[in-house]
N, C-alpha and C positions, 0 to 999 in steps of 0.2 A: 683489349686486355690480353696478358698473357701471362707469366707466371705471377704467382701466388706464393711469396713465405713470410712464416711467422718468427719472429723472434722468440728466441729459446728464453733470452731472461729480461723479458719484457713483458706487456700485454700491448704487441701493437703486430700488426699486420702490414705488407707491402703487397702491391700489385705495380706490373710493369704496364704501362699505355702504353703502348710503340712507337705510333706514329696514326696521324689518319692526313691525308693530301685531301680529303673534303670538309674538312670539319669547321662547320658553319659557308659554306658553298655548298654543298648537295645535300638533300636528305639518306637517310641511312636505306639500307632496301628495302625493310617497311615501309618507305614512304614517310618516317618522322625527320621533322627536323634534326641537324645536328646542330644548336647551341653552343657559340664561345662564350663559357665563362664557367666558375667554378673547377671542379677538379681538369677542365679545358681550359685553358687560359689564351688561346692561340689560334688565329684561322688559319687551316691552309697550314696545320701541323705536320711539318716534315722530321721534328728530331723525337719528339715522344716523353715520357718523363712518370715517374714513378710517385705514386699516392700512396701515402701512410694514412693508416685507421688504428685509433686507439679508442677503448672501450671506456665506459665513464668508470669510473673506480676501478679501474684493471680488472673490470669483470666480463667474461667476454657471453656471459647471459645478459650482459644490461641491454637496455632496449634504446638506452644514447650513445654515441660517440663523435668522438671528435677527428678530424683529417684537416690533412697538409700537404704538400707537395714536399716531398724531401728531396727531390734534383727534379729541375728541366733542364733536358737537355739542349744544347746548341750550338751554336758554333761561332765565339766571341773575334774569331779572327777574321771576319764575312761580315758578322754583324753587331751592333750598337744597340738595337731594341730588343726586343722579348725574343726575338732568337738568338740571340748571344748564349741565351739559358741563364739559370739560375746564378747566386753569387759562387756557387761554390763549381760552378764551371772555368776551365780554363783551357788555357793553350797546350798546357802537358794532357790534359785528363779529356778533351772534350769528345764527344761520342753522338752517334744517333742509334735509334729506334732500340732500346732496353729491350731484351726479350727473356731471357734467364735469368733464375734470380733463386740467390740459396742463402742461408746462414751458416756459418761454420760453428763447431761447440763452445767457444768464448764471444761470441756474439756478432762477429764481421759480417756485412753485408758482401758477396761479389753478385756481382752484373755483369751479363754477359750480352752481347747487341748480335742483333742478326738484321741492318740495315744498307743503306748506300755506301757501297766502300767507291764510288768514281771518283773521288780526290778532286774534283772538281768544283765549281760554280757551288750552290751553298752548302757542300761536301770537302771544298778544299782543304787540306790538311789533316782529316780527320783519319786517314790511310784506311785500311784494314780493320773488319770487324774483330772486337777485342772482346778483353773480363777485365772488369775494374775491380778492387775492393774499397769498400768503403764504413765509415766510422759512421755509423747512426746514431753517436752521441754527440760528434763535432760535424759531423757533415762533409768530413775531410774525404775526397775522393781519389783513390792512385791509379794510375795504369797497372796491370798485373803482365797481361800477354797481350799480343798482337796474333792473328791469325794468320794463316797463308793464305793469298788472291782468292778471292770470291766466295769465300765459306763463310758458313754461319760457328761462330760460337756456342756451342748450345748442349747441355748437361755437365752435373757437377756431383760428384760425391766424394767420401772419403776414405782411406782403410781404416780399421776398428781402432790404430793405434794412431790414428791423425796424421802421419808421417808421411802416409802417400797419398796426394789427389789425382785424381781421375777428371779429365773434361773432354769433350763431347766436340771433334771438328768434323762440322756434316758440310756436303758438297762443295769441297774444294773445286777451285776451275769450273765452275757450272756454265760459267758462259763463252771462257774461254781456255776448254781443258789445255790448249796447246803450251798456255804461259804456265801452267801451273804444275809443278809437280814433288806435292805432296801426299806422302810420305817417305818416299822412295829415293827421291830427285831424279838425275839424268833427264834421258829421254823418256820417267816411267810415266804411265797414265794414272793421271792424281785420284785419289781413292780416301773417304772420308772414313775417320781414324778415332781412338780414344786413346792419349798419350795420358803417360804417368811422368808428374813429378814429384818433385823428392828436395829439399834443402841438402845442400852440402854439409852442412854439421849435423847433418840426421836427425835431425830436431823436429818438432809438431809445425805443421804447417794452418797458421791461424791459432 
């Protein structure tokens, strides 16, 4: 698991699963099994996928609730079965390992990934860890940003007037500071950053 948010005009909660490469092959380091199935649906989980929980009467004292998978991720240009990911994955949107996760004040989901960017083997095409947003009423998911080479996408807030986001680019070029040079360019040593964006019509963002 890794982030945790709650929707502002809902009673439902999300959590990000990342990814687990043992899940149902090795036990956990306790020593328990790890089980495929249920909010796991996958062995041998390389893309991760994000659990909704909602409380029974929208009460978040009830002592029932009910959950869903609201995205698995995958990678439908690799694969045909349960890694392809969920219906609402595709070839513009597809992503691994969910790790950020915020609401904005009109209700947007964005996601942000801090996974395998090797553009490779069953990573090909997926480039660069991104922020997606997404509709948690249609399940419609977009691309928002792409990151620069080898960084995590990771933190998200807003200013008081909505107008500017803030997000969170932590170690750029980690494995190979020499390709990467973010934030600075040239020849500078890449350096992990929190950029501001802003709409061209100045307008609320979300």
């Amino acid at each position: 698991p890794e982030w945790v948010a709650a929707n502002p005009h809902k009673a439902e909660v999300y959590c990000c699963l990342t990814n687990n490469k043992n899940r149902g092959i090795k036990p956990n380091a306790g020593g328990d099994p790890t089980p495929v199935g249920g909010p796991n649906p996958r062995k041998a989980n390389k893309y991760g996928q994000i659990v909704r929980w909602a409380p029974e009467n929208g009460d978040h004292t009830a002592e029932l609730f009910t959950w869903d998978l609201f995205v698995v991720a995958g990678n439908p240009a690799e694969h045909s079965d349960a890694n392809a990911g969920s219906e609402n994955i595709n070839a513009d949107n597809m992503f691994n390992s969910p790790d950020g996760l915020a609401f904005d004040s009109v209700g947007n989901l964005w996601i942000q990934t801090d996974g395998n960017y090797s553009n490779v083997g069953n990573f090909a095409g997926m480039g660069n860890n991104q922020m997606l947003m997404a509709s948690v009423e249609t399940g419609e998911i977009q691309r928002f940003l792409v990151g620069p080479k080898e960084c995590e996408v990771t933190g998200i807030t807003w200013s008081a007037d909505k107008r500017t986001m803030f997000v969170g680019i932590q170690h750029p070029g980690e494995s190979n500071p020499s390709e990467c040079h973010f934030p600075d360019g040239g020849n500078s040593v890449p350096r992990s950053s929190v950029i501001a964006i802003t709409r061209t019509d100045g307008g609320p963002i979300g």
